[in-house]
BAMARFI-571834 format. One line per 5 residues: number of its first residue (from 1); for each residue x, y, z of N, C-alpha, C. Coordinates in Angstrom, 2 decimals. Layout:
! residues N
NUM	X/Y/Z/X/Y/Z/X/Y/Z ~ ...
//
This chain:
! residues 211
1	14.95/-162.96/-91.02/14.57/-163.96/-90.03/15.71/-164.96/-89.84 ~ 15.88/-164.74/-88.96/17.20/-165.94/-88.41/16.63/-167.24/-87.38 ~ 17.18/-168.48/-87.95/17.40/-169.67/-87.25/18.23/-170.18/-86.49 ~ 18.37/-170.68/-85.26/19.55/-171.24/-84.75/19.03/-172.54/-83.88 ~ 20.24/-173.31/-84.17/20.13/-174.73/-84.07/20.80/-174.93/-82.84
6	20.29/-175.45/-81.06/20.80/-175.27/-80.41/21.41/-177.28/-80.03 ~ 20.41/-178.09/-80.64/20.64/-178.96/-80.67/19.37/-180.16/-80.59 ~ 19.42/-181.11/-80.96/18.61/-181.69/-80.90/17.00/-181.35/-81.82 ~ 16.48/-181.45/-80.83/14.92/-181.01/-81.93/14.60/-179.03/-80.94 ~ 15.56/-178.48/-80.46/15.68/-177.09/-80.18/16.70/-176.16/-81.29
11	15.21/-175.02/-81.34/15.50/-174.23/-82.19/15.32/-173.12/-81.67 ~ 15.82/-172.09/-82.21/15.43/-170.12/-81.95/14.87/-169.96/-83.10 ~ 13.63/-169.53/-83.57/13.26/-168.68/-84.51/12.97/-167.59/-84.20 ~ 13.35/-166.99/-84.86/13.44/-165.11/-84.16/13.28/-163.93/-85.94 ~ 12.41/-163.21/-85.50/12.52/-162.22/-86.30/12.90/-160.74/-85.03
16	12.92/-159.35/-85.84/12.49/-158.14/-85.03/11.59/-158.31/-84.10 ~ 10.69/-158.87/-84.10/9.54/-158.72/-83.68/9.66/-159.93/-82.29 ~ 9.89/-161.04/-82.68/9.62/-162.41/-81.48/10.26/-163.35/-81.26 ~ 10.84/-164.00/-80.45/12.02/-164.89/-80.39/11.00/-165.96/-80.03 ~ 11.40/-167.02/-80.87/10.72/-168.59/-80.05/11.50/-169.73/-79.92
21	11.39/-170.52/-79.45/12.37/-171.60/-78.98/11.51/-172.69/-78.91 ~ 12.17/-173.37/-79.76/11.31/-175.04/-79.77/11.89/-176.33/-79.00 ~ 11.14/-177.03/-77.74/11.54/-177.96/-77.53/13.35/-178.35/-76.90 ~ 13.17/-177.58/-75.58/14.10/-177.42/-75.05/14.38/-178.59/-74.24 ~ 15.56/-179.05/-74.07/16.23/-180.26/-73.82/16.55/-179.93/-71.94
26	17.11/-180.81/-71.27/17.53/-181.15/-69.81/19.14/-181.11/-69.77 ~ 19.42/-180.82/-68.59/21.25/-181.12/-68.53/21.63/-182.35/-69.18 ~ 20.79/-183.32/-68.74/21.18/-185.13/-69.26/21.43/-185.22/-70.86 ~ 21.31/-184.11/-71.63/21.55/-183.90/-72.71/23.31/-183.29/-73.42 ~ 23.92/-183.65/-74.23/25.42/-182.86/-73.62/25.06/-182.04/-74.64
31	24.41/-181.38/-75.28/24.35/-179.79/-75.96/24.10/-178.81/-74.59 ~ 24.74/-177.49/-75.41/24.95/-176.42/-74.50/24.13/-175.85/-74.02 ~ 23.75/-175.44/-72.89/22.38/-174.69/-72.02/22.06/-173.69/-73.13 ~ 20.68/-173.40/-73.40/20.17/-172.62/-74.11/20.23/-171.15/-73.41 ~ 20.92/-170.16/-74.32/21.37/-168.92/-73.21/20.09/-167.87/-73.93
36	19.80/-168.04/-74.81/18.47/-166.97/-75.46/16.86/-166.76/-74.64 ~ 16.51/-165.65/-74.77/15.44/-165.51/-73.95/14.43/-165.13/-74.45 ~ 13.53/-165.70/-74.91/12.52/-165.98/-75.64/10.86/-165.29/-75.42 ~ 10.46/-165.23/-76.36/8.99/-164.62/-75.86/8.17/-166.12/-76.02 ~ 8.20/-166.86/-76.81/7.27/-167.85/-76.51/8.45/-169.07/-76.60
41	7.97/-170.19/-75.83/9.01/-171.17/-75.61/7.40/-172.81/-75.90 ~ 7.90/-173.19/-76.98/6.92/-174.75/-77.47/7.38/-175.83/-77.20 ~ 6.04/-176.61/-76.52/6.78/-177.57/-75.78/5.89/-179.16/-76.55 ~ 6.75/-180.07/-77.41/5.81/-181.10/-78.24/5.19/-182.05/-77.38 ~ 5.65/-182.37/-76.55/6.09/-183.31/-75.55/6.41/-183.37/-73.92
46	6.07/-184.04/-73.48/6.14/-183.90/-72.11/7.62/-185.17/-71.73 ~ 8.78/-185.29/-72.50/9.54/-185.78/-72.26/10.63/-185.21/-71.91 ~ 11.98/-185.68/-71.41/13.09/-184.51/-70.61/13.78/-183.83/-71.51 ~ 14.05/-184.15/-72.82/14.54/-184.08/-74.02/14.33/-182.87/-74.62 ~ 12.92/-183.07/-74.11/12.02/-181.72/-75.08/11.13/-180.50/-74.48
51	10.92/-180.66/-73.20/10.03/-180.05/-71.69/10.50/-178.88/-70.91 ~ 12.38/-179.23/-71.15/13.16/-178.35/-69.96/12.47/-176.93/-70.02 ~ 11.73/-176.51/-70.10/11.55/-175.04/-70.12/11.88/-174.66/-68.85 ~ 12.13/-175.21/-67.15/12.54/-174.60/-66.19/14.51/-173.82/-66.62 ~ 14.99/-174.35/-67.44/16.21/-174.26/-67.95/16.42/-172.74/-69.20
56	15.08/-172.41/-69.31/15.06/-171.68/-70.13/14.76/-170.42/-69.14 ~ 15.36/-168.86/-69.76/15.46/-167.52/-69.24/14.62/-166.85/-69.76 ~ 14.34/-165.72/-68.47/13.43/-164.92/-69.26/11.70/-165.09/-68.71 ~ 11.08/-164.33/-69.54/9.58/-164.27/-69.12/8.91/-164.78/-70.44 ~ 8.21/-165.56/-70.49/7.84/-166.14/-72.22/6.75/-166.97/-72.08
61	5.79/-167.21/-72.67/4.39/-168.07/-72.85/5.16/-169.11/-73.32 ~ 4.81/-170.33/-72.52/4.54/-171.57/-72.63/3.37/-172.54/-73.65 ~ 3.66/-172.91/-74.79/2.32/-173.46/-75.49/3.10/-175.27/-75.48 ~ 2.01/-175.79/-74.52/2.26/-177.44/-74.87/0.81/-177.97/-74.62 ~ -0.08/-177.59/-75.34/-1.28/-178.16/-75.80/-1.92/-177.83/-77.23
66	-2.83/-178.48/-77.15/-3.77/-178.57/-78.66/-4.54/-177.57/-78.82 ~ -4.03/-176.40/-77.44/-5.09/-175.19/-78.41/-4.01/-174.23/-78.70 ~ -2.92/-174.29/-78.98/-1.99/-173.67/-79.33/-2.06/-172.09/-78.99 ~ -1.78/-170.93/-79.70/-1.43/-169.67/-78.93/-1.51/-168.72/-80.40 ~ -2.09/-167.31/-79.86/-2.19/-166.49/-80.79/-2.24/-165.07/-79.74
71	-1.47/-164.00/-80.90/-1.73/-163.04/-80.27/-1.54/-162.04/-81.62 ~ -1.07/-160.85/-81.63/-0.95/-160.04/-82.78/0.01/-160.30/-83.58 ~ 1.27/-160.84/-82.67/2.28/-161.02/-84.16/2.44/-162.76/-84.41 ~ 2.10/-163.37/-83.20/2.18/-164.84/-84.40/0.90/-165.22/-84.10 ~ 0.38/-166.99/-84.70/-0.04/-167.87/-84.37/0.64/-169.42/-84.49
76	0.21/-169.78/-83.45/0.37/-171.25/-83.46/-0.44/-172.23/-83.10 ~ -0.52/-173.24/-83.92/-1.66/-174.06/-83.82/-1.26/-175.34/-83.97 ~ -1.84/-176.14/-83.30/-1.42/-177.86/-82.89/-2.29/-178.70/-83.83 ~ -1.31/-179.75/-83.72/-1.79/-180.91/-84.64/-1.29/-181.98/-83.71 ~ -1.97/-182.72/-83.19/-2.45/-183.96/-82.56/-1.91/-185.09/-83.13
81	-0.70/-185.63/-82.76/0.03/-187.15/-83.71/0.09/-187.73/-82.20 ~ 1.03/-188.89/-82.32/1.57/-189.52/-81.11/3.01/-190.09/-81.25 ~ 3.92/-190.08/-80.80/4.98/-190.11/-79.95/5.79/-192.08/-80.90 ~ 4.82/-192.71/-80.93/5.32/-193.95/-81.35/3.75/-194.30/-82.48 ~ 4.16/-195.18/-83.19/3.73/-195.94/-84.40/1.95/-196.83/-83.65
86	2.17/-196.81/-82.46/0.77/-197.34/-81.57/-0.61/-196.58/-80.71 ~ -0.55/-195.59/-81.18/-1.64/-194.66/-81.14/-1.31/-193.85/-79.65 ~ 0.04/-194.23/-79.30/0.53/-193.41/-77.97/0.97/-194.25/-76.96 ~ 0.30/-196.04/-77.54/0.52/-196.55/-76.37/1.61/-196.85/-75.92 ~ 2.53/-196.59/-76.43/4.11/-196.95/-76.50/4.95/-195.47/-75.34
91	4.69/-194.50/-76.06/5.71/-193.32/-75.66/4.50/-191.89/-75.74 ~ 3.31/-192.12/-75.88/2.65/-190.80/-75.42/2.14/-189.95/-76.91 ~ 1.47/-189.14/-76.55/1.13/-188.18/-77.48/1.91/-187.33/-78.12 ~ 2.01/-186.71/-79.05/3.06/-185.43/-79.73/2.40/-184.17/-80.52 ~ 2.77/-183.32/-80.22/1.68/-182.32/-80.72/3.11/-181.53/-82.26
96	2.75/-181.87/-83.02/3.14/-180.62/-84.14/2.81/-179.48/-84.15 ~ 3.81/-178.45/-84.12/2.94/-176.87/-83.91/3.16/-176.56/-85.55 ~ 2.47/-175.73/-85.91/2.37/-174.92/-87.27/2.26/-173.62/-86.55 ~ 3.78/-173.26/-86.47/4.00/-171.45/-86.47/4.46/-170.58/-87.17 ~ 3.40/-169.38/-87.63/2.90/-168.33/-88.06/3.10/-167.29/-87.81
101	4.31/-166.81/-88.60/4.94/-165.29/-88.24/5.71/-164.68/-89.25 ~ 5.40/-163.66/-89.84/6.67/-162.70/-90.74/6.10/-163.57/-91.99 ~ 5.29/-163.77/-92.26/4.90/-164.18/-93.64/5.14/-165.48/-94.03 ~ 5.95/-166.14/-93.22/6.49/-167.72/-93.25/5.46/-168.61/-92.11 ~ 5.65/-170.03/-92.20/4.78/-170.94/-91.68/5.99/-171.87/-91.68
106	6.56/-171.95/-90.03/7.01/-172.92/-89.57/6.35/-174.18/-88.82 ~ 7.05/-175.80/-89.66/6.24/-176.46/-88.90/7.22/-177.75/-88.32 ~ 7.17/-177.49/-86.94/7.97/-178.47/-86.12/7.46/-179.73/-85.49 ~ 7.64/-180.61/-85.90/7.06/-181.91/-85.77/7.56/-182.85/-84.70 ~ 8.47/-182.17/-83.59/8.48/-182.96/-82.51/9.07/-184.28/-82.45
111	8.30/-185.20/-81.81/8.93/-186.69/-81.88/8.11/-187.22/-82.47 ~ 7.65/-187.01/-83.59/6.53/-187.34/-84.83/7.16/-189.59/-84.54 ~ 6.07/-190.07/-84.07/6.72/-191.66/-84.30/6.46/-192.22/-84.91 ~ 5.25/-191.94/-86.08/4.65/-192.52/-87.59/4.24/-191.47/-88.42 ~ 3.77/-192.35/-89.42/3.43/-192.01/-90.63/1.99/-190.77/-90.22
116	1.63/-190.08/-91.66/0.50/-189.03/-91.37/-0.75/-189.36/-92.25 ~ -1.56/-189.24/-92.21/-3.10/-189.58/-92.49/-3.36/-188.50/-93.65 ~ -3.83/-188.53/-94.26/-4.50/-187.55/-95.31/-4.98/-186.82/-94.51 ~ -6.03/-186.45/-93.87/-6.40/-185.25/-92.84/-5.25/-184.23/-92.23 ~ -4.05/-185.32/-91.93/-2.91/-184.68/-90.94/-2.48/-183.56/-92.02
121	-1.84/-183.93/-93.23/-1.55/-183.39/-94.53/-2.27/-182.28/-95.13 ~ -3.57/-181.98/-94.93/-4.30/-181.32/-94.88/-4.12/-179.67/-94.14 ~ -3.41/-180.07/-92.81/-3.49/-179.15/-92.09/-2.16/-178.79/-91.59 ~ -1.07/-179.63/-92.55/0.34/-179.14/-92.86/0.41/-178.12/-93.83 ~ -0.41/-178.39/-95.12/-0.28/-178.25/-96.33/0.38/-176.32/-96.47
126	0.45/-175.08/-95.61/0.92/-174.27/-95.70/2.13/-174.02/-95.48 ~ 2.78/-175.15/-94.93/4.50/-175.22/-94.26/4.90/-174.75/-95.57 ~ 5.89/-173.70/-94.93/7.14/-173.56/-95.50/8.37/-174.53/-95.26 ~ 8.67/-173.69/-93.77/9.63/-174.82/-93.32/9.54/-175.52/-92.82 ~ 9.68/-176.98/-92.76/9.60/-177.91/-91.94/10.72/-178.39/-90.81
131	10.41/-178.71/-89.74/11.93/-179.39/-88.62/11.52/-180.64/-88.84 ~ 11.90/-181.27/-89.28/11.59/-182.94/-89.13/12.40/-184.05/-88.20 ~ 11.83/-184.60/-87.57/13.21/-185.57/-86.71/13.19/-186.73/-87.85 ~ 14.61/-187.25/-87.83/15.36/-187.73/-88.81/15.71/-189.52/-88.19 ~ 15.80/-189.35/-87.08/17.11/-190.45/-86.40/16.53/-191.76/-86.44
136	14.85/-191.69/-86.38/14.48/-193.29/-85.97/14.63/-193.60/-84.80 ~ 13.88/-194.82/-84.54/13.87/-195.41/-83.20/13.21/-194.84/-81.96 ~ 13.22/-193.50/-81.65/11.88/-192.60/-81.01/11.39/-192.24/-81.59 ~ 11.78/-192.27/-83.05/10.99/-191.44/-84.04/10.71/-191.55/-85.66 ~ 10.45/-191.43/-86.21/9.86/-191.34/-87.68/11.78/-191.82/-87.74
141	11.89/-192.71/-89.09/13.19/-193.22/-89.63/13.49/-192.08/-90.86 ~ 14.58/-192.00/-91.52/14.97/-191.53/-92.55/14.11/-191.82/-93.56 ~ 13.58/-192.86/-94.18/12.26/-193.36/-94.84/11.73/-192.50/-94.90 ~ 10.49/-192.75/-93.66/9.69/-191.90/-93.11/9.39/-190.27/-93.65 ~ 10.93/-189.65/-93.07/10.95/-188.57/-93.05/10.58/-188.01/-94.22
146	11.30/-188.54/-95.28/11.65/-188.80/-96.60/9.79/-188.56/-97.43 ~ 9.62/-189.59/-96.79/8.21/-189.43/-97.44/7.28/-188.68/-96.62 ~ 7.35/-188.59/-95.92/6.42/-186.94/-95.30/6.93/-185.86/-96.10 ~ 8.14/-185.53/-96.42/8.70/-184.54/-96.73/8.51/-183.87/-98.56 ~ 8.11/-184.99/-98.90/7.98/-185.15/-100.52/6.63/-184.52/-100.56
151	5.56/-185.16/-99.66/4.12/-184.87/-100.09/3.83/-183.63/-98.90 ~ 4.55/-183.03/-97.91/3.96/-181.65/-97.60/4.93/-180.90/-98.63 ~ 5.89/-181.27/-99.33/6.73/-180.56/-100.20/6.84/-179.01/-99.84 ~ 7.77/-178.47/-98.53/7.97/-177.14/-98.17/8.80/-176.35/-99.36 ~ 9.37/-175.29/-98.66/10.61/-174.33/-99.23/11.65/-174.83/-98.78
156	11.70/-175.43/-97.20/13.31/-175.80/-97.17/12.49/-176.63/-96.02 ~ 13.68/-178.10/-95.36/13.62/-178.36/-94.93/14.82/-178.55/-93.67 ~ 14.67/-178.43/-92.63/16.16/-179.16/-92.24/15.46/-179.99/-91.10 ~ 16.56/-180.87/-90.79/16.37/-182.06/-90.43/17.25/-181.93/-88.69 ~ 16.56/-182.77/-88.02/16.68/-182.55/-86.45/16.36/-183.97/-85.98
161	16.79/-183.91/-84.44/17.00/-185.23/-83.51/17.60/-186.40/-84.32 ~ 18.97/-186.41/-84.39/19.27/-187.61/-85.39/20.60/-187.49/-84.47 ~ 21.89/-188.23/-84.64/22.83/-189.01/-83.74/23.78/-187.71/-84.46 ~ 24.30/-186.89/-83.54/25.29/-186.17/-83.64/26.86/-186.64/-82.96 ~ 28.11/-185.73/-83.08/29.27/-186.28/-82.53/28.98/-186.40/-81.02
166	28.02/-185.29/-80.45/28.06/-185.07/-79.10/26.79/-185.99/-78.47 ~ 25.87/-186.26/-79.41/24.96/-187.48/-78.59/25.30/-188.63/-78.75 ~ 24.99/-189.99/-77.89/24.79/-191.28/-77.90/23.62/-192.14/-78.27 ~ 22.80/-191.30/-78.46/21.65/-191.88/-78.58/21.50/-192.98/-79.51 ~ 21.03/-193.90/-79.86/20.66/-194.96/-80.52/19.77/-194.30/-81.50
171	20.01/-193.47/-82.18/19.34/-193.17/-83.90/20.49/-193.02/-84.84 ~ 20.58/-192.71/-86.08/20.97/-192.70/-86.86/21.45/-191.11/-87.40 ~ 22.48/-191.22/-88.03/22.94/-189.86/-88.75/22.31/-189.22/-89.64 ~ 22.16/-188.02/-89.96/21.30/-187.10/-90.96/21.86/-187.72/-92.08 ~ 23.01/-188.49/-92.40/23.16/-188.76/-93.92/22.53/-189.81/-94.58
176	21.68/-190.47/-93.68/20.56/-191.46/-93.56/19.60/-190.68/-94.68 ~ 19.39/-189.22/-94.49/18.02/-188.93/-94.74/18.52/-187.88/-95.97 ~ 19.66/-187.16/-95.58/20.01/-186.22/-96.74/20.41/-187.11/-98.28 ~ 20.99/-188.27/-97.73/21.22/-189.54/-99.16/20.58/-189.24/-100.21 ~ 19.39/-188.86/-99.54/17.92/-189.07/-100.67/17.73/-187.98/-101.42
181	18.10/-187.23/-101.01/18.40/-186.18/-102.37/19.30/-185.76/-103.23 ~ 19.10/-185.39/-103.94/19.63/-184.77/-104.95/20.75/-183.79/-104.16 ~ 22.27/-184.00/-104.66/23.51/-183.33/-103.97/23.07/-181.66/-103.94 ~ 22.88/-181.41/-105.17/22.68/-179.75/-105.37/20.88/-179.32/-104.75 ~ 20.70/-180.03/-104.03/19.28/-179.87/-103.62/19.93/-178.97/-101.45
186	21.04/-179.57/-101.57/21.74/-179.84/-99.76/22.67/-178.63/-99.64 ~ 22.37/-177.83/-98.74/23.12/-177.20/-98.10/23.86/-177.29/-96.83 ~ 24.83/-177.55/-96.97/25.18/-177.88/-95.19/26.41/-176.34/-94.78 ~ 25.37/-175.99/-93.70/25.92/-174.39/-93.34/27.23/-174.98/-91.88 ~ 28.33/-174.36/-91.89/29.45/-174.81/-90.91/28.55/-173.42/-89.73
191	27.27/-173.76/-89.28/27.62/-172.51/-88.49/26.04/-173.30/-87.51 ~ 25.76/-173.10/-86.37/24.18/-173.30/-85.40/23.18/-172.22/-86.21 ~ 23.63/-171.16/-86.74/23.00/-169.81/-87.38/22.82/-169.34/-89.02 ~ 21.28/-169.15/-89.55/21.76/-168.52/-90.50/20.65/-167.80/-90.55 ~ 20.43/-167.11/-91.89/19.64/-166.23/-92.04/18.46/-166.97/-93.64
196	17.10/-167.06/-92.86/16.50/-167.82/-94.19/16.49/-167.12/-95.28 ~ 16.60/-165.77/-95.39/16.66/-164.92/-97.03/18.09/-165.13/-97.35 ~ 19.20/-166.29/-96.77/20.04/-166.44/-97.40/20.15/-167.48/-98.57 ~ 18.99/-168.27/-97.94/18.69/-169.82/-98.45/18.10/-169.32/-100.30 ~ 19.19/-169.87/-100.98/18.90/-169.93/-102.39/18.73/-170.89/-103.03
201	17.84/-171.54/-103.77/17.59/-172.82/-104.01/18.24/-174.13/-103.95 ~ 17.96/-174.40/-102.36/18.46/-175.08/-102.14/17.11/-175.96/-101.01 ~ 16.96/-177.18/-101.04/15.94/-177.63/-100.40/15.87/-177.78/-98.94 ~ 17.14/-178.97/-98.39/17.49/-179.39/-97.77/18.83/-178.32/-97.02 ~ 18.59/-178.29/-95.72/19.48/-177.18/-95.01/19.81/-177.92/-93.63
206	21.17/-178.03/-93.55/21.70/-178.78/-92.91/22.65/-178.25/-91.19 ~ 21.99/-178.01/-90.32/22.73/-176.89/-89.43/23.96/-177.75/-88.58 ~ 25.17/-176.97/-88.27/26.05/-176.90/-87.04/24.94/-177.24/-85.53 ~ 24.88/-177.62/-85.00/24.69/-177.03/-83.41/25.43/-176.08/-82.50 ~ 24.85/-175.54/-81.58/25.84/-174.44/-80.99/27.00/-175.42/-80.03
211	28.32/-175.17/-80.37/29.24/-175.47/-79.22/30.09/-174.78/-78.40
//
């Protein structure tokens, strides 16, 4: 099963079987047009950041609601947060998907903008991997992350939407959030791509973006 990091809070998860793409970004973004063509394309958010699916190729199911999507080889299922620390009233709703495929449980958390409830935790609790946004300020802070990350305690985590060379955005750098661990816990791969049966104990997985 291979990952690739196209930028921002967009990902490819792809086995033999299904290509998916999380949370595809707009031109106004300076990461590179997403060139992969996907069978299902997840959308957290109805913001430009994260929505572009007109930008995306190909023929592929669309899931950007709370009843998420199932068919024979995956499932995915929504979890209901909001967007900012004020019950939405700030920046909107955010849906977390928990997707279900090849024996792993990916769970992408979008523009997660607070903390999680014992219930929420509940219905994390099978993640393997987690995408967490990292950067603050639209979103959950390094803190934050930090402590979500301890108590769904995955297999690996890597960390997304945080201030790269090529964005401007007003958040903060992943070394905000990687600090917090333990050095031999961090992998940082020089590549947008890897392969998760490469990942050897190591917690924290740190991707390239594509350039």
């Amino acid at each position: 099963m291979k990952i690739k990091w196209w930028g921002h809070s967009c990902f490819l998860i792809k086995n033999d079987d299904i290509k998916i793409i999380t949370d595809p970004y707009d031109d106004s973004l300076p990461y590179k047009k997403v060139t992969d063509k996907p069978d299902i394309v997840t959308v957290s958010h109805q913001h430009f950041d994260h929505n572009a699916v007109s930008r995306i190729d190909g023929d592929f199911e669309i899931v950007d609601n709370k009843s998420g999507f199932k068919n024979d080889k995956v499932s995915i299922k929504a979890v209901k947060t909001y967007h900012d620390d004020n019950k939405g009233e700030d920046r909107g709703e955010n849906l977390i998907f928990m997707i279900e495929f090849a024996d792993k449980t990916f769970c992408h958390m979008g523009d997660l903008g607070h903390s999680l409830s014992d219930n929420d935790f509940k219905k994390l609790k099978t993640c393997d991997v987690l995408l967490i946004p990292v950067g603050g300020y639209y979103t959950i802070d390094a803190d934050q992350a930090y402590e979500i990350t301890k108590k769904i305690d995955p297999e690996i985590v890597i960390p997304m939407h945080y201030k790269t060379a090529e964005l401007d955005f007003p958040i903060t750098g992943v070394e905000y959030f990687t600090n917090k661990f333990n050095k031999e816990d961090i992998q940082l791969i020089d590549s947008a791509v890897f392969n998760l049966s490469d990942v050897k104990n190591k917690k924290v997985i740190v991707l390239d973006y594509i350039k």
